[in-house]
C-alpha positions in Angstrom: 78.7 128.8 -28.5 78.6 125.8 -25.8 75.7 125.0 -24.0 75.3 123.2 -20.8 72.8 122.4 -18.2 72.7 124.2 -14.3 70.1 122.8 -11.7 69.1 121.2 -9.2 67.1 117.5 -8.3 64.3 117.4 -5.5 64.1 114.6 -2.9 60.3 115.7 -1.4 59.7 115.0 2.1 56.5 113.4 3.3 54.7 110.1 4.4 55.3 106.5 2.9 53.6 107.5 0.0 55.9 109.8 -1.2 59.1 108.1 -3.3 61.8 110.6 -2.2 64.0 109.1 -4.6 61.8 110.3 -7.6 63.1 113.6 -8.1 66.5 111.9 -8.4 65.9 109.2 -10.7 64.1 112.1 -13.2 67.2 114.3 -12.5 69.2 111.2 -13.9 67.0 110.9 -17.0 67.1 114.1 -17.5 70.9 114.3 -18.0 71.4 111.1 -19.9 69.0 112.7 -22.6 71.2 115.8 -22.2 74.0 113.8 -23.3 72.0 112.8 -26.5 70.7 116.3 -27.3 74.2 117.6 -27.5 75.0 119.6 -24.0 78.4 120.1 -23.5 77.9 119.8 -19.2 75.9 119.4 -16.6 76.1 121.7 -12.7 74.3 121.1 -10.2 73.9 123.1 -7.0 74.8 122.0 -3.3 71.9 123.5 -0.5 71.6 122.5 2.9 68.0 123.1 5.3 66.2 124.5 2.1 62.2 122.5 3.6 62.3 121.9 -0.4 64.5 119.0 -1.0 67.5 120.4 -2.9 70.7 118.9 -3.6 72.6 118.4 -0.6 75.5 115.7 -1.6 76.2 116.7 -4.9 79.2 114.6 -5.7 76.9 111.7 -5.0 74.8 112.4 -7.7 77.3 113.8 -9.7 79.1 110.3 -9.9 75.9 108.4 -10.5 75.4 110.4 -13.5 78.7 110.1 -14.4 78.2 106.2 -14.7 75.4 106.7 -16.7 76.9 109.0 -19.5 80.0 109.4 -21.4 80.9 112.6 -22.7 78.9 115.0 -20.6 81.2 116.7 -18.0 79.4 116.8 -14.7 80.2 119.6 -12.4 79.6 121.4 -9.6 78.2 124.9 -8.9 79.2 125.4 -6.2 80.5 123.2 -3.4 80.8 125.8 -0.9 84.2 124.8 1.2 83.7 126.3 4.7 81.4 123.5 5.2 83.4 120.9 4.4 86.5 118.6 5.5 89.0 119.7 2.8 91.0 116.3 2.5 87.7 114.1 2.3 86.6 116.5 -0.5 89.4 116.7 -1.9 89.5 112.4 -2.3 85.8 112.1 -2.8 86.1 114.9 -5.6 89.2 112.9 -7.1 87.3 109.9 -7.0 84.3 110.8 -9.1 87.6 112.5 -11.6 89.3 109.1 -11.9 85.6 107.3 -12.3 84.3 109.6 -15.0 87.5 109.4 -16.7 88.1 112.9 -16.1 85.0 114.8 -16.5 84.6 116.5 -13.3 84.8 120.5 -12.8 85.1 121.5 -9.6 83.5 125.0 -9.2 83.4 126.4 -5.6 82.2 129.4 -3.5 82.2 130.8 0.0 78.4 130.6 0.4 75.6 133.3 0.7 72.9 131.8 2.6 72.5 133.1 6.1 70.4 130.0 7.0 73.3 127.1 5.9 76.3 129.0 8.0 73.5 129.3 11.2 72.9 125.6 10.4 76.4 124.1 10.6 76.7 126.5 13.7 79.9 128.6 11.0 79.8 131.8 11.6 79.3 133.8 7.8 82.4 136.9 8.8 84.6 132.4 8.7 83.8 132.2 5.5 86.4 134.2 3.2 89.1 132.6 5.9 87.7 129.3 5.8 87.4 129.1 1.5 90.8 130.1 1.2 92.5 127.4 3.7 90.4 124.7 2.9 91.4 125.8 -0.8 94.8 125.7 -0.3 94.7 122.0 1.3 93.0 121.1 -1.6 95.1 122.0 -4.1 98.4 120.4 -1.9 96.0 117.2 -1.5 96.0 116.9 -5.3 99.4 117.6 -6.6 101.5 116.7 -4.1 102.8 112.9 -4.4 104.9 112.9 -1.3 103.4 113.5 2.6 102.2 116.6 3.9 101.2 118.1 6.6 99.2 121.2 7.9 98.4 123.3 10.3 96.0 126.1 9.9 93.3 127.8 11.9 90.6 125.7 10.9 92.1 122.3 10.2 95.2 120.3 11.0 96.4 117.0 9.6 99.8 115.3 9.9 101.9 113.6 7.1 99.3 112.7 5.0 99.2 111.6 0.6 95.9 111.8 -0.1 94.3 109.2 -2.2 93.1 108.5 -5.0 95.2 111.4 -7.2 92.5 113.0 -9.8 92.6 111.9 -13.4 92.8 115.4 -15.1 96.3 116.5 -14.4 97.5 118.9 -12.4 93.9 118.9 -11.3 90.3 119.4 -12.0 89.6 122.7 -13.4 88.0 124.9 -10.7 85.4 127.1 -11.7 84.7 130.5 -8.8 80.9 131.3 -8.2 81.6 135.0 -8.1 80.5 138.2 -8.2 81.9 141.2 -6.2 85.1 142.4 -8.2 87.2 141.2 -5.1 86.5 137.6 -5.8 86.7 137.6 -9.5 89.8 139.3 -9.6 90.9 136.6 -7.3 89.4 134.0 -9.7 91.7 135.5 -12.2 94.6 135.8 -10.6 94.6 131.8 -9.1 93.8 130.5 -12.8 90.1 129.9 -12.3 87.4 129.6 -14.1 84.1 131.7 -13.5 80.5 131.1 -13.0 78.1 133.7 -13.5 74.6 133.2 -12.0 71.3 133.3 -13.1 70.0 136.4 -11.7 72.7 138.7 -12.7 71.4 141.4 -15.2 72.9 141.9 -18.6 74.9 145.1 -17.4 76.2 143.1 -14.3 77.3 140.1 -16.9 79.1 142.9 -18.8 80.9 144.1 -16.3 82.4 140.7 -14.7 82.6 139.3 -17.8 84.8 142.4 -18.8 86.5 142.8 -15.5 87.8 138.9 -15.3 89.0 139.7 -18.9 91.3 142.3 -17.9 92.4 140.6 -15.0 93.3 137.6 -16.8 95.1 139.3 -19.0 97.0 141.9 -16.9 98.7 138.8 -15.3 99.6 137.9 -19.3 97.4 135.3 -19.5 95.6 134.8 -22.6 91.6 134.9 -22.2 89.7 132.1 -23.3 86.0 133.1 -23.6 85.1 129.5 -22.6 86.6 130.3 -19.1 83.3 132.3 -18.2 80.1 130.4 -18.0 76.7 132.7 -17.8 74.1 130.9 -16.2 70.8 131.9 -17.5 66.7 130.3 -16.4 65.0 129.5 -19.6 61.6 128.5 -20.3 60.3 128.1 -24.0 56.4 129.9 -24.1 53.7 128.9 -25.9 51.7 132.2 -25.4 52.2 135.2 -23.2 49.8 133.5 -20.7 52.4 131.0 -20.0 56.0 133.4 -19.9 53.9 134.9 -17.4 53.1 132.1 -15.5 56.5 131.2 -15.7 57.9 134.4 -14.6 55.3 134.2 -11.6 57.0 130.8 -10.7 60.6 132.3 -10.6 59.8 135.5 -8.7 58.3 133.1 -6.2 61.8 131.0 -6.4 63.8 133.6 -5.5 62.2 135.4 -3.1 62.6 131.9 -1.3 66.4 131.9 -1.8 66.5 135.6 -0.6 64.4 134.2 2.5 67.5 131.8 3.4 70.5 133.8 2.7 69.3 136.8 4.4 70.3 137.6 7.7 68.3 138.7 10.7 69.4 142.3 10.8 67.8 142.3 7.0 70.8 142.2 5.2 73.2 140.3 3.3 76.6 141.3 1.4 76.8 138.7 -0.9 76.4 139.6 -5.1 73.8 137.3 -5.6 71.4 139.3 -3.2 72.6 142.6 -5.1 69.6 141.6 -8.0 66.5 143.2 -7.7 63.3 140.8 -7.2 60.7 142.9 -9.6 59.0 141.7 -12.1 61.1 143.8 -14.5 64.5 142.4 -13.3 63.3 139.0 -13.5 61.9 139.5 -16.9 64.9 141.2 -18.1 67.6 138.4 -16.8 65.6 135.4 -17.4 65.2 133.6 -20.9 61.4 132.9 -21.4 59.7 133.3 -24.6 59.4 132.1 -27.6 62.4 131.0 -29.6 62.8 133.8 -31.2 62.9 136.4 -28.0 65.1 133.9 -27.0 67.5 134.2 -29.3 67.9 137.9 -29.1 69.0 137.2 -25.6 71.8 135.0 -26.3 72.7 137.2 -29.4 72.7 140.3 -27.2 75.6 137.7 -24.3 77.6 136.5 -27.2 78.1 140.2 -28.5 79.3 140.6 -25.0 82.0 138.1 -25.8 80.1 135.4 -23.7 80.4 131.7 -25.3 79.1 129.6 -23.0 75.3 129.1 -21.3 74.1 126.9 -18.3 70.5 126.5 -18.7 68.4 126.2 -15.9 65.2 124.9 -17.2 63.1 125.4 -13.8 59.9 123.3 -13.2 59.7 122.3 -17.0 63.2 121.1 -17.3 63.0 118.3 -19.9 61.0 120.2 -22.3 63.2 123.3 -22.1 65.8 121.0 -22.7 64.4 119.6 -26.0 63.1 122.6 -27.9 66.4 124.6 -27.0 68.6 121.9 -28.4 65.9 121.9 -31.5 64.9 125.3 -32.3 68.5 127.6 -30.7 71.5 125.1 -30.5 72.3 124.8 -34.1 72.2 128.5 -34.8 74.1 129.3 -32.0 76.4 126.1 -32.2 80.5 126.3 -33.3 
């Protein structure tokens, strides 16, 4: 199996006492060690208005992380497009490509939070429209070597060759933050990869894993299990007394995110909301334990046919890190 690192750095507000910056500089450290301990990649998030400090410019950090590491692919999970300029993405994305030497994958949603759309003043029923035009400039902006133009309901640009061209050739791969079977099977059908997130239940896993399968496949594609990454929050206990404590801190986590993508009429359509906040779900989807309950986790995804884990290590990251490369890589490794 693969293993890989999902998360997120902090940048805290506050007086002049506070070093904003710190939450980066550990984030750094964090994935240069990463490197060392043998993850395969890194993802981090991109949030907007959060009052917590989450990542915001994630190709920045990406490519400073890049520039401190060698083999670890960086990516993103997710860029969500409707927000952004799709030729300056596409040439800031390209850039960090050609500076990591080609270690960038590109994953990218529509966006669930309720909050970031009210924000950039976007209304949400833009966002299918607005993904798919801003992906379709994309792709043109990195494969074609001649002038372009477009017109399109959201943007318009006129005879344009976008620079720099990305390293990996045709282009990055792009990884889909998806859920509902409409978007995987549109994952499937484009060539994409797929992300699967962290609060998704082992019968939801099943079923997109098995549905992006077939789809693959029905357009005669072969299916590489390496196509599908499962996100997953793990946390190594010492005792019952902390997995609880632990589980107490992610219930409180994502009620937040719940908070932010829900909309004021109370609801929201997106698959990420579709996971249930008790105690049991979380207990049931997260990884926290000792090694050994761990284990029987990710024994119970790869006899699903799943082969590759983001790890999100929450408010303990480093040390997660270390005693998962230690006491569950090697038995789980190729």
């Amino acid at each position: 199996m693969r293993f890989g690192l999902f998360g997120s750095a902090q940048a805290r507000r506050g007086g002049p006492d506070v070093d904003s910056a710190q939450g980066f500089r550990d984030f750094i450290d964090y994935s240069v060690e990463s490197e060392a301990l043998g993850y395969y990649s890194g993802f981090t998030v991109e949030h907007h208005f959060t009052g917590v400090g989450q990542v915001s410019a994630s190709l920045n950090l990406l490519t400073w992380i890049a520039a401190r590491t060698s083999t670890l692919r960086v990516g993103t999970a997710v860029i969500v497009l409707p927000w952004h300029n799709p030729v300056l993405l596409a040439e800031q994305a390209a850039t960090l490509d050609l500076l990591s030497g080609g270690r960038l994958d590109f994953g990218i949603g529509r966006g669930y939070r309720y909050n970031e759309f009210t924000g950039f003043r976007i209304p949400m029923s833009e966002a299918d429209a607005r993904f798919e035009e801003s992906l379709d400039v994309i792709m043109r902006a990195w494969t074609s070597d001649k002038p372009f133009s477009h017109r399109g309901r959201f943007w318009s640009f006129d005879n344009i060759v976008v620079e720099p061209p990305p390293a990996q050739k045709p282009h990055p791969p792009l990884w889909a933050g998806a859920g509902n079977p409409v978007s995987i099977r549109h994952a499937a059908e484009h060539g994409h990869n797929l992300l699967i997130d962290q609060f998704a239940s082992f019968d939801m896993i099943e079923e997109r894993f098995r549905q992006y399968k077939e789809t693959v496949e029905a357009f005669g594609r072969t299916f590489d299990p390496l196509s599908v990454a499962v996100t997953r929050s793990v946390h190594v206990s010492s005792d019952r007394v902390d997995t609880d404590a632990a589980i107490a801190r992610r219930m409180v986590a994502q009620a937040r995110v719940n908070a932010l993508a829900r909309r004021p009429d109370g609801t929201n359509t997106a698959s990420i909301m579709a996971n249930a906040e008790t105690r049991e779900a979380c207990e049931e989807s997260a990884m926290y334990g000792s090694p050994e309950q761990i284990a029987r986790k990710i024994e119970r995804l790869r006899d699903m046919g799943v082969r590759y884990l983001l790890l999100n290590g929450g408010s303990n990251s480093a040390m997660n890190m270390r005693r998962v490369a230690k006491d569950l890589m090697p038995a789980f490794a190729d």
